[in-house]
TORDOLO-758227 format. One record per residue: residue in one letter; x, y negated, z of N, C-alpha, C, O in turn. Coordinates in steps of 0.2 Angstrom, whole numbers, padded with zeros to 4 digits, always signed. Layout:
BEGIN
aXYZXYZXYZXYZ...
***
This chain:
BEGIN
x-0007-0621-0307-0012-0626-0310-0015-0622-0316-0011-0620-0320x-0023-0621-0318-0025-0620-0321-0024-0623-0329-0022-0629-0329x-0024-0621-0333-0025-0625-0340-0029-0631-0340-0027-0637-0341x-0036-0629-0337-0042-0633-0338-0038-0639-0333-0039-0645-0334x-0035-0637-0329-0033-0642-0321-0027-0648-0326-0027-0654-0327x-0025-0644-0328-0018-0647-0333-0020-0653-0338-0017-0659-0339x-0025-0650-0342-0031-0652-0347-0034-0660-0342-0032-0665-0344x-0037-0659-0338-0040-0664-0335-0034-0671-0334-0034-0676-0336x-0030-0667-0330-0023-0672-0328-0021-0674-0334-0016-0678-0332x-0020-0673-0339-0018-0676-0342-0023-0682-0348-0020-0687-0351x-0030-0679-0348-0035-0684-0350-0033-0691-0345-0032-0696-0347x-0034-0690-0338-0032-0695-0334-0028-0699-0335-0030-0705-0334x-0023-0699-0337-0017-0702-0338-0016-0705-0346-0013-0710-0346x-0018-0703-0351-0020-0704-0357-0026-0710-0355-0026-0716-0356x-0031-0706-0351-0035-0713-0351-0031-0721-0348-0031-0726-0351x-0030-0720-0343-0027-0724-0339-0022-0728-0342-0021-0734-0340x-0018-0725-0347-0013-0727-0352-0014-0733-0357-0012-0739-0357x-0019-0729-0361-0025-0734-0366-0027-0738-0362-0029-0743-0365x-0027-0738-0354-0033-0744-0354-0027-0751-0353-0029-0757-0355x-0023-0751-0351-0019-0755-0354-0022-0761-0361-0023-0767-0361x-0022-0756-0366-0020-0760-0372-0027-0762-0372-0030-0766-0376x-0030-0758-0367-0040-0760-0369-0041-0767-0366-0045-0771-0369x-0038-0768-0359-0040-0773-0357-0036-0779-0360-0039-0784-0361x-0030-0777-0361-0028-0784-0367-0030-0785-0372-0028-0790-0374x-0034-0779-0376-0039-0783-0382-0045-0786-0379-0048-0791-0383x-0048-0784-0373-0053-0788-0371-0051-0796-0368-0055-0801-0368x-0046-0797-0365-0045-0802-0362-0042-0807-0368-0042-0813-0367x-0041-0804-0373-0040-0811-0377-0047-0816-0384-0047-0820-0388x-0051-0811-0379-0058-0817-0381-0061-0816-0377-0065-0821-0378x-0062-0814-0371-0065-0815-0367-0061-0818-0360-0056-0816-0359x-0062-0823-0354-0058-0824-0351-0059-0822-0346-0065-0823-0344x-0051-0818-0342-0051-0814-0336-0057-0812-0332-0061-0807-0332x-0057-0817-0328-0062-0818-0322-0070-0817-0325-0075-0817-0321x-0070-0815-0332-0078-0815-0332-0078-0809-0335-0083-0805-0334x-0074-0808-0338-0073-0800-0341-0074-0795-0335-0077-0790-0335x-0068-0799-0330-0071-0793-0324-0077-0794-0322-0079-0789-0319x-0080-0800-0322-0087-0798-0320-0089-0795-0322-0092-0791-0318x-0091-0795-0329-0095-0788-0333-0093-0780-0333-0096-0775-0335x-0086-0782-0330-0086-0773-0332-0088-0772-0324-0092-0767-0324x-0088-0774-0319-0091-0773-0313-0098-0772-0313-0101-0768-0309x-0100-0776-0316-0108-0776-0317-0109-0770-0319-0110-0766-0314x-0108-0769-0324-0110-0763-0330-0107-0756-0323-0111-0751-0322x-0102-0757-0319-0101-0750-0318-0105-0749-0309-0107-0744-0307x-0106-0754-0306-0111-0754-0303-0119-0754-0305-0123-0755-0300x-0120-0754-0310-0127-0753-0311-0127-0746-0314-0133-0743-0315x-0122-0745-0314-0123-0737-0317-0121-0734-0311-0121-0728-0313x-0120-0733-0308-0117-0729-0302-0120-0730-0293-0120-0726-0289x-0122-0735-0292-0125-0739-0288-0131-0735-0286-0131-0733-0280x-0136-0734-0292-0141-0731-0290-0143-0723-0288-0149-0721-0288x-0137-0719-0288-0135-0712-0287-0132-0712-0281-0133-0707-0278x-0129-0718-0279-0123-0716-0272-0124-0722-0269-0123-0727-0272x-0126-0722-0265-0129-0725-0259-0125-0726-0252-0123-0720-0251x-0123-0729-0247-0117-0729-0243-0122-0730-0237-0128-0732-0238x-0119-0729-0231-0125-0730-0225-0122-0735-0223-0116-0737-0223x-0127-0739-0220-0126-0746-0218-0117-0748-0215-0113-0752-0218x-0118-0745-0209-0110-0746-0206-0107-0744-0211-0101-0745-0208x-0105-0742-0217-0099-0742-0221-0098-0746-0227-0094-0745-0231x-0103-0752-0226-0105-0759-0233-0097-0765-0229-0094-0769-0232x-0096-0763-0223-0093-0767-0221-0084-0766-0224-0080-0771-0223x-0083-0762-0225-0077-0759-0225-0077-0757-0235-0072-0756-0238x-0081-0758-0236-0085-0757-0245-0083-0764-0247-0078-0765-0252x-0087-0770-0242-0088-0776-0243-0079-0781-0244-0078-0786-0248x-0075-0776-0238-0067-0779-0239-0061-0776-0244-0056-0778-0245x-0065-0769-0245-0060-0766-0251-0065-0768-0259-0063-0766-0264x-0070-0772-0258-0072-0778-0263-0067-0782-0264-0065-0781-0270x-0066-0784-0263-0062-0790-0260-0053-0791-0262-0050-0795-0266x-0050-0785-0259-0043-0784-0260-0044-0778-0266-0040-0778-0271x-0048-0775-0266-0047-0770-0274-0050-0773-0280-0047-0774-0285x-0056-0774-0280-0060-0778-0283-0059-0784-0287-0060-0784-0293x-0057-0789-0281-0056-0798-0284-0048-0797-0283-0044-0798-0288x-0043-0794-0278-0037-0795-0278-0034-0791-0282-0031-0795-0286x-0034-0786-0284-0031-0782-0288-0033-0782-0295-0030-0785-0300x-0039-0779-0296-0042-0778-0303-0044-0788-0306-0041-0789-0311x-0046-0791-0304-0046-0797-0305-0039-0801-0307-0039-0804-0313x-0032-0801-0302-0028-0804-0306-0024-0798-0313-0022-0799-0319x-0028-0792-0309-0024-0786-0316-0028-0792-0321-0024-0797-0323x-0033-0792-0322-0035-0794-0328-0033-0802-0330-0034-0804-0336x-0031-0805-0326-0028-0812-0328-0020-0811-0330-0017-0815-0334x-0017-0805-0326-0010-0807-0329-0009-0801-0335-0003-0799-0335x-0014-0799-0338-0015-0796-0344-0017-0801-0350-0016-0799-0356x-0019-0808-0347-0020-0812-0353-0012-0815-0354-0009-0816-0360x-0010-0816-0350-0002-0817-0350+0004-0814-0351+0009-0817-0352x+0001-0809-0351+0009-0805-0352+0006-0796-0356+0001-0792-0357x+0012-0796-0358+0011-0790-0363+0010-0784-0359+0014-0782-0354x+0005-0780-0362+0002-0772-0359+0008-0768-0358+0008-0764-0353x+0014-0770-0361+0017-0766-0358+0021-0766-0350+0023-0763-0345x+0021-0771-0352+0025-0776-0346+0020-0774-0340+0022-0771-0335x+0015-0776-0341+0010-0775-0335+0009-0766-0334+0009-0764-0328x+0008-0763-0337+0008-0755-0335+0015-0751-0334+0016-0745-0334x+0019-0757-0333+0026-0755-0326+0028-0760-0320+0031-0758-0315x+0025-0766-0322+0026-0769-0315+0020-0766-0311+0021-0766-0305x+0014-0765-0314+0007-0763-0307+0011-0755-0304+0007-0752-0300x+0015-0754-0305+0018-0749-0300+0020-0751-0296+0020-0747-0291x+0023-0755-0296+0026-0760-0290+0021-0756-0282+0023-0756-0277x+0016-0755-0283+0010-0753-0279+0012-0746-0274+0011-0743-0269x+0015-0746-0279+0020-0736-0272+0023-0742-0267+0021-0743-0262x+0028-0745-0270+0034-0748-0265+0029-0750-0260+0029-0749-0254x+0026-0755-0263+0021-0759-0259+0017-0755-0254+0015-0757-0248x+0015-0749-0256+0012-0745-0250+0015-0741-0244+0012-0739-0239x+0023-0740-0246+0025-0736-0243+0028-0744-0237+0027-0743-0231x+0029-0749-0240+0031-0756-0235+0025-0757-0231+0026-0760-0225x+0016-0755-0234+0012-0756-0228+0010-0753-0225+0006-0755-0220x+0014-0743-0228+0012-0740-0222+0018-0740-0215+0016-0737-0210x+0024-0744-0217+0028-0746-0211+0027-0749-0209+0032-0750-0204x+0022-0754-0209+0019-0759-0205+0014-0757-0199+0014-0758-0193x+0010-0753-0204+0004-0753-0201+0004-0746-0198+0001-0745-0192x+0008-0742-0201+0007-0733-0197+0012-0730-0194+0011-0725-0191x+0019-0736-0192+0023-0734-0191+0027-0727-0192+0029-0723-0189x+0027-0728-0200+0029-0722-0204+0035-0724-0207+0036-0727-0212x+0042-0721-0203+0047-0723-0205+0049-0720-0213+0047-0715-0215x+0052-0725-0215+0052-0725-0223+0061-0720-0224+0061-0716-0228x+0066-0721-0220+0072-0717-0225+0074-0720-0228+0071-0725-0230x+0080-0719-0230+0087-0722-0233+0083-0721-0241+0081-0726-0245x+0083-0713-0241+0077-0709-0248+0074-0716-0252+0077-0718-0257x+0067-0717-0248+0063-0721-0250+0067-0728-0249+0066-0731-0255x+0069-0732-0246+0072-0736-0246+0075-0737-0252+0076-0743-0254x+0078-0732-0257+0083-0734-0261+0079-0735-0268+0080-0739-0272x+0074-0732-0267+0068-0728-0273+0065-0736-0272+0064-0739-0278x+0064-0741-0268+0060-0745-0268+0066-0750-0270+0065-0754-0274x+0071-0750-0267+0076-0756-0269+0077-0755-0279+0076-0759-0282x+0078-0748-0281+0077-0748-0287+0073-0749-0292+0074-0750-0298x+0065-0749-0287+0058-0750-0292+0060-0759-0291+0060-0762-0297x+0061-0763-0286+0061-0771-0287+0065-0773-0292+0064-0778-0295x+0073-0767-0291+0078-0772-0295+0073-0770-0304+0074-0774-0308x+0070-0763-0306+0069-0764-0312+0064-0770-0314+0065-0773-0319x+0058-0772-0308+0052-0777-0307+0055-0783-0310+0053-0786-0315x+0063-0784-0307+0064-0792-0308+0070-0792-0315+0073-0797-0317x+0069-0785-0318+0072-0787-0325+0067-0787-0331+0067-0789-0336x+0059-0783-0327+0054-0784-0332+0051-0791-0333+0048-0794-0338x+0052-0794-0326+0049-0800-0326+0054-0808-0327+0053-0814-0326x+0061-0804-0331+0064-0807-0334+0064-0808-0340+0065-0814-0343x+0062-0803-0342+0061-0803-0350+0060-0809-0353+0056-0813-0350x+0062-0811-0358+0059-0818-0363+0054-0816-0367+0054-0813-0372x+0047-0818-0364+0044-0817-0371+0039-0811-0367+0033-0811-0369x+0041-0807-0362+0037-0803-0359+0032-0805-0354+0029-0800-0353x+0031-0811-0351+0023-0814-0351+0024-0819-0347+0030-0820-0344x+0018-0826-0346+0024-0831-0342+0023-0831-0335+0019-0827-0334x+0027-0835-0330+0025-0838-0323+0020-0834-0320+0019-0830-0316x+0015-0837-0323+0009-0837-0317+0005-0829-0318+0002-0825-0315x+0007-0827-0325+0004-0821-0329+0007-0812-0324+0004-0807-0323x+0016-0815-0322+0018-0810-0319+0019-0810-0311+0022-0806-0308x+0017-0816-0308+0018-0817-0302+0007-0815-0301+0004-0812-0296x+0004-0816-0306-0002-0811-0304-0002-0804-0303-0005-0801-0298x+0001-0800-0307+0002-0794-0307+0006-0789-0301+0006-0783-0299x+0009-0796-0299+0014-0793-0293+0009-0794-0286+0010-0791-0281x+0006-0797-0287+0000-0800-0281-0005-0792-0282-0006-0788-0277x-0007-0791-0289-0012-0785-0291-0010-0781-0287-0015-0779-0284x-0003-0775-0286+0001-0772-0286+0001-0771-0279+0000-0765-0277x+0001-0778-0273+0003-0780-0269-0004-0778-0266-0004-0774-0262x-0010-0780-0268-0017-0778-0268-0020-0772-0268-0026-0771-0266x-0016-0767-0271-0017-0761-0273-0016-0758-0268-0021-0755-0265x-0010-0760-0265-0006-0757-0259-0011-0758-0253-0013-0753-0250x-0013-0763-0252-0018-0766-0246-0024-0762-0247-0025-0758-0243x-0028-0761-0253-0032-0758-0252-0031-0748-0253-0035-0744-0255x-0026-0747-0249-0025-0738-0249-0025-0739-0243-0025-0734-0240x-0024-0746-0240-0025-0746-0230-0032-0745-0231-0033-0739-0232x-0034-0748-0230-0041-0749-0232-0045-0741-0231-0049-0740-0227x-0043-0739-0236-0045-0732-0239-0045-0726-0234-0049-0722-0232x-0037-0727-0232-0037-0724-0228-0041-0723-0219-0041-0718-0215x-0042-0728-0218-0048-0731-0212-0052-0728-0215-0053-0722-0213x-0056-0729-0220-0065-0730-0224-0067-0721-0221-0063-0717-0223x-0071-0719-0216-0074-0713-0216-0074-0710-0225-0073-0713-0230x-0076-0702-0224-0077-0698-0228-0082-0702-0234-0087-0703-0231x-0081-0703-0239-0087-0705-0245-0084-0702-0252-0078-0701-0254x-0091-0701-0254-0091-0697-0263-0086-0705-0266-0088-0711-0264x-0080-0703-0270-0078-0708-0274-0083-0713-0278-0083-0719-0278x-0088-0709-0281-0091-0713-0285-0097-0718-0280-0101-0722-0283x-0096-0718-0274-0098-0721-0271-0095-0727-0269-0098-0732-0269x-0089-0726-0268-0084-0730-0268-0083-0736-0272-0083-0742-0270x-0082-0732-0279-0080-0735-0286-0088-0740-0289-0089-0744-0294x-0093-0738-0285-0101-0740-0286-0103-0745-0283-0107-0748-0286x-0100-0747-0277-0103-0750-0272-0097-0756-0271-0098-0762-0269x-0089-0754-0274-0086-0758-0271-0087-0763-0281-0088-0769-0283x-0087-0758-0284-0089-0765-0292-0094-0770-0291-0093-0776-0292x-0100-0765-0289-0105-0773-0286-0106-0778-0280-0110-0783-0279x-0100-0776-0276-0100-0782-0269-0094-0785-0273-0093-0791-0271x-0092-0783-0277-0085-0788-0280-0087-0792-0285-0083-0796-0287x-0094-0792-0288-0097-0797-0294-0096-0803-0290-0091-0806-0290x-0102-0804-0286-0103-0813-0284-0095-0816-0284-0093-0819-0289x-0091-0814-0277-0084-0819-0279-0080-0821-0285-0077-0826-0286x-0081-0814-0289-0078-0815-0295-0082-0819-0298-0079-0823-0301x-0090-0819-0299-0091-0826-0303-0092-0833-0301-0093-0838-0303x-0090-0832-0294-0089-0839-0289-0082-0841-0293-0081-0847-0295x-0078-0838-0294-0070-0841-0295-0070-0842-0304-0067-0847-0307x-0074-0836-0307-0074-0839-0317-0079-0845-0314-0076-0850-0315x-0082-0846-0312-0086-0853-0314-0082-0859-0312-0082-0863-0316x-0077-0860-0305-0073-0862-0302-0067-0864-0308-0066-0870-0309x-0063-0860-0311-0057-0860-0314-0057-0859-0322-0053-0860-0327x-0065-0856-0323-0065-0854-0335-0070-0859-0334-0072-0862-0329x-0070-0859-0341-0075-0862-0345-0077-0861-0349-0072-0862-0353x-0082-0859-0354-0084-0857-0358-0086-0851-0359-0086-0849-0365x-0088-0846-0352-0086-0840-0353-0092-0838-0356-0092-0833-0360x-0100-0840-0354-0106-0838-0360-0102-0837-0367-0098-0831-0368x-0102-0840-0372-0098-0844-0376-0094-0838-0381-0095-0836-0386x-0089-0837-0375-0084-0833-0377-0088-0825-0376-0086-0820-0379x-0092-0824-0372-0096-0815-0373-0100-0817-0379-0099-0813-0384x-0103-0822-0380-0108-0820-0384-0104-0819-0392-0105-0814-0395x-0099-0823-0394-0095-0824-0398-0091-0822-0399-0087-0824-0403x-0090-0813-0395-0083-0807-0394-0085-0804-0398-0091-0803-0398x-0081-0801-0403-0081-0797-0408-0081-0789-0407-0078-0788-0402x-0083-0786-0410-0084-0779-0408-0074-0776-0405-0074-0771-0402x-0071-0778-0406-0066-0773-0404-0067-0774-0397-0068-0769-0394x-0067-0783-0394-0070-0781-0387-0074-0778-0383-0073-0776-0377x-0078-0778-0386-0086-0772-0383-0083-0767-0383-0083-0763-0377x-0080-0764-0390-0078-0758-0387-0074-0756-0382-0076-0751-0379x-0068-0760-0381-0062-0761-0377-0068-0762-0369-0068-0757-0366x-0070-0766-0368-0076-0764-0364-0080-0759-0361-0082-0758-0355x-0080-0755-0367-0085-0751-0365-0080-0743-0362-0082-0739-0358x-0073-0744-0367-0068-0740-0365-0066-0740-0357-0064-0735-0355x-0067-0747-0353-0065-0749-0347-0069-0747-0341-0067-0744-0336x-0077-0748-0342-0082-0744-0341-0080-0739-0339-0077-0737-0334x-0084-0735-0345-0086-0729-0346-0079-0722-0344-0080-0718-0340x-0071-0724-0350-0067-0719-0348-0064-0719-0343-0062-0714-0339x-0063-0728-0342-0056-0729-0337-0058-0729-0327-0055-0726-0322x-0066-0732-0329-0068-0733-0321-0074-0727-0320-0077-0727-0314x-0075-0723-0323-0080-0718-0321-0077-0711-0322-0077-0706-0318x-0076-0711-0327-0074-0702-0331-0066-0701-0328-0065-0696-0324x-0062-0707-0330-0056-0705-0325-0054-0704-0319-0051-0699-0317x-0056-0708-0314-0058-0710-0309-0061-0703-0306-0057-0699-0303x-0068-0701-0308-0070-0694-0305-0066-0690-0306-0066-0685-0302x-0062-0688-0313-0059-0682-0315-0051-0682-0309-0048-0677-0308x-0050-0686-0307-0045-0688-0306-0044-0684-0296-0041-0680-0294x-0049-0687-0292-0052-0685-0285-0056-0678-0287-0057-0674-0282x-0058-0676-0293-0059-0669-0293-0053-0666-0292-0051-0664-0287x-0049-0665-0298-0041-0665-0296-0039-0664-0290-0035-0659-0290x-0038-0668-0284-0035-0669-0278-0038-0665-0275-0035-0662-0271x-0045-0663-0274-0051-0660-0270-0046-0651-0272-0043-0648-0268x-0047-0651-0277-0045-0642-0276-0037-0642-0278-0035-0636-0278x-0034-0647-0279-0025-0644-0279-0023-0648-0273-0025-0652-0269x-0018-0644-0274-0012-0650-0269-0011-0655-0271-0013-0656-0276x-0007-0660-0267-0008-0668-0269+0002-0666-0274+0003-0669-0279x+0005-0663-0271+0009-0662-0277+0010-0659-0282+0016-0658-0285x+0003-0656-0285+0004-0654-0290+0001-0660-0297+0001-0661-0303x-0003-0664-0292-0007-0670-0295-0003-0677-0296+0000-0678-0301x-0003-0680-0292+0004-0685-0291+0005-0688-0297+0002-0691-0301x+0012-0684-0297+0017-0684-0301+0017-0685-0310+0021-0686-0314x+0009-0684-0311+0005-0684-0318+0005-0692-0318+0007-0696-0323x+0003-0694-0312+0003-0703-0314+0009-0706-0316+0008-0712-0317x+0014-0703-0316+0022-0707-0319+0019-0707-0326+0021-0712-0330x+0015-0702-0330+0015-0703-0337+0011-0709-0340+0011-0711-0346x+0007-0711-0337+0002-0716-0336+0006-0723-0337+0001-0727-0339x+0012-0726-0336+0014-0731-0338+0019-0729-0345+0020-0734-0348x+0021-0724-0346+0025-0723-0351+0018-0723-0357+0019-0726-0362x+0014-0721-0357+0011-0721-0362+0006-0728-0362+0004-0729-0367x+0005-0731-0358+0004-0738-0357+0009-0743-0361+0006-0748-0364x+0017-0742-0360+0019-0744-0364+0022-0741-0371+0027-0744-0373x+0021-0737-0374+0021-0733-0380+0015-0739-0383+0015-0743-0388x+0010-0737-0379+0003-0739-0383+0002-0747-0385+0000-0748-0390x+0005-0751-0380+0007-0757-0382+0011-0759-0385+0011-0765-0387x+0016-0755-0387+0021-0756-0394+0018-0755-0400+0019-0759-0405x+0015-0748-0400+0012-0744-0407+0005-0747-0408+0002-0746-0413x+0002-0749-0405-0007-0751-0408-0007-0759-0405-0012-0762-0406x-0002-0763-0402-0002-0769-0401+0004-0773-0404+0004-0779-0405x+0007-0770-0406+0014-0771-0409+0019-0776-0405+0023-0780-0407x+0019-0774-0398+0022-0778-0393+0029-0776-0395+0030-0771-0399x+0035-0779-0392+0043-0778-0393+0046-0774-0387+0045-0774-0381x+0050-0770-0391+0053-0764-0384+0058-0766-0385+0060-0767-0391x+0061-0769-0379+0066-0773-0377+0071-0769-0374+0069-0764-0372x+0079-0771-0371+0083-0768-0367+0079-0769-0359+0080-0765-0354x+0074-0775-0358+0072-0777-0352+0068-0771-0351+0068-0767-0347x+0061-0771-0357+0057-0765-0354+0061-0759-0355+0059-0754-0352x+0065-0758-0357+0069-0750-0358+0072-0751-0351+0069-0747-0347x+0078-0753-0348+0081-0753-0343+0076-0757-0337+0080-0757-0332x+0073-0758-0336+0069-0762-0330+0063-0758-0329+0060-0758-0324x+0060-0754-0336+0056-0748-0334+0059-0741-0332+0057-0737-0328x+0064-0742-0335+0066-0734-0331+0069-0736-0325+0068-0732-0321x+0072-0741-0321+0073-0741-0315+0066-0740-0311+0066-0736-0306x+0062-0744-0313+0053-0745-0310+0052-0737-0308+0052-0735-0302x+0052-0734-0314+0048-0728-0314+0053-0723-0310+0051-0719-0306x+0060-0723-0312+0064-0718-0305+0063-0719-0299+0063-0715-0294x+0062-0726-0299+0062-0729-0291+0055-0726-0288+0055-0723-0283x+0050-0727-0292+0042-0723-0289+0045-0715-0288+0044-0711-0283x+0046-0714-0291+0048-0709-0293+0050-0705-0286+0046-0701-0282x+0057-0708-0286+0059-0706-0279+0056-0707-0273+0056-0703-0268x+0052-0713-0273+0047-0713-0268+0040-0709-0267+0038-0708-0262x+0036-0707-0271+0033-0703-0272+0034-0695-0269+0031-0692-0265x+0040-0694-0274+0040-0685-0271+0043-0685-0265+0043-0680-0261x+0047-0690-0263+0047-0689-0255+0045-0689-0251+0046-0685-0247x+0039-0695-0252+0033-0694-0249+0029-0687-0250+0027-0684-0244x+0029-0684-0255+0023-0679-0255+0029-0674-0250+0026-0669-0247x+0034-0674-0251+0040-0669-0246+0038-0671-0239+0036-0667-0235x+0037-0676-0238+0038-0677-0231+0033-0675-0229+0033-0673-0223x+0026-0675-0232+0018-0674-0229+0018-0665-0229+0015-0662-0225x+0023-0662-0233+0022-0656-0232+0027-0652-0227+0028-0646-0226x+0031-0657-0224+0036-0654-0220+0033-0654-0212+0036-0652-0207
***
């Protein structure tokens, strides 16, 4: 791996890390479901009109709207209002386990003792993060685990979807994902004019952080990456991504590190752990 390649993967994961604490600065004036509507707006108007999808492929755009979109980034954003950044940037990995459970379903991709242990390891740290006192409530961490669970559905998805530029992807599924997202804040918030117009500059920024570094600049640098290396020299950069997720929510949000996020995040992140580079062993064997 090049410097510059090193360089890149690790802006990714920094960004990806922050954005953690970005969306829990935005979500505590802004309320979930509207917040994502805006930042989908904003990143489908910006990108929409460069990358264009052919017709037959709106259909398959239109359901990874849906399950990426409103299931996953939408409760990400609701059990972000409940539960502390930290917490949530170790349970949304729950999303390996959960991929490698839907490629046994659907691909007939036997899993292994290996992977089986890696996954029973990432739940059992899942159900002591989601023990925590104080680390987010009921509905806040049974969102995240749905998000997680969403993630996983939509790499089915992905992997069906014909050959497309990511930023077509990331362009086309932000804007099929507004209308139900604002079908559901209208449905469930109130007040959410109110509360944009009435957000105080840290939110905007935090916003514009979500935008600009998290959903465009990381996102591209990240599928550049995969395009010219191997898939395991890339990988394995994403474990950094939740440790600095939760660094970042201690030191700039002043969240509590607890024995639960200490011992129920390092089991999480072994457990991915193990299941990732098996994976990436098994793809090259």
């Amino acid at each position: 791996m090049r410097p510059i390649d090193l360089l890149q993967a690790l802006t990714v994961v920094l960004i990806w890390g922050f954005n953690f604490v970005a969306i829990k600065t935005a979500v505590t004036e802004i309320p979930p479901l509207a917040l994502t509507v805006v930042r989908f707006l904003f990143v489908g108007i910006l990108i929409t009109p460069l990358f264009r999808p052919e017709r037959a492929q709106l259909k398959l755009l239109l359901l990874l709207s849906l399950t990426m979109g409103v299931g996953h980034f939408g409760l990400l954003f609701l059990g972000l209002r409940g539960a502390d950044a930290a917490t949530a940037a170790l349970l949304i990995q729950l999303g390996v386990p959960f991929s490698s459970m839907l490629a046994a379903l659907f691909f007939a991709d036997k899993l292994g003792w290996v992977r089986a242990a890696g996954m029973g390891m990432a739940f059992i740290g899942a159900g002591l993060l989601a023990g925590e006192p104080g680390g987010g409530t009921p509905i806040a961490i049974v969102a995240l685990l749905i998000a997680a669970l969403c993630w996983a559905g939509s790499n089915i998805l992905i992997k069906r979807m014909p050959q497309l530029h990511p930023l077509t992807i990331i362009g086309w599924l932000s804007l099929l994902a507004v209308p139900p997202l604002a079908l559901l804040s209208l449905l469930f918030e109130t007040d959410q004019l109110t509360a944009i117009r009435g957000a105080e500059w840290k939110a905007w920024a935090a916003l514009a952080y979500i935008v600009l570094a998290s959903s465009i600049v990381a996102y591209y640098l990240w599928y550049r990456l995969l395009a010219r290396l191997q898939v395991n020299q890339v990988v394995p950069f994403t474990l950094l991504a939740p440790v600095i997720g939760v660094a970042a929510g201690v030191l700039i949000l002043g969240e509590s590190f607890t024995a639960y996020k200490a011992i129920g995040g390092l089991l999480t992140l072994i457990g991915v752990a193990v299941i990732q580079f098996r994976q990436m062993r098994t793809t090259t064997e």
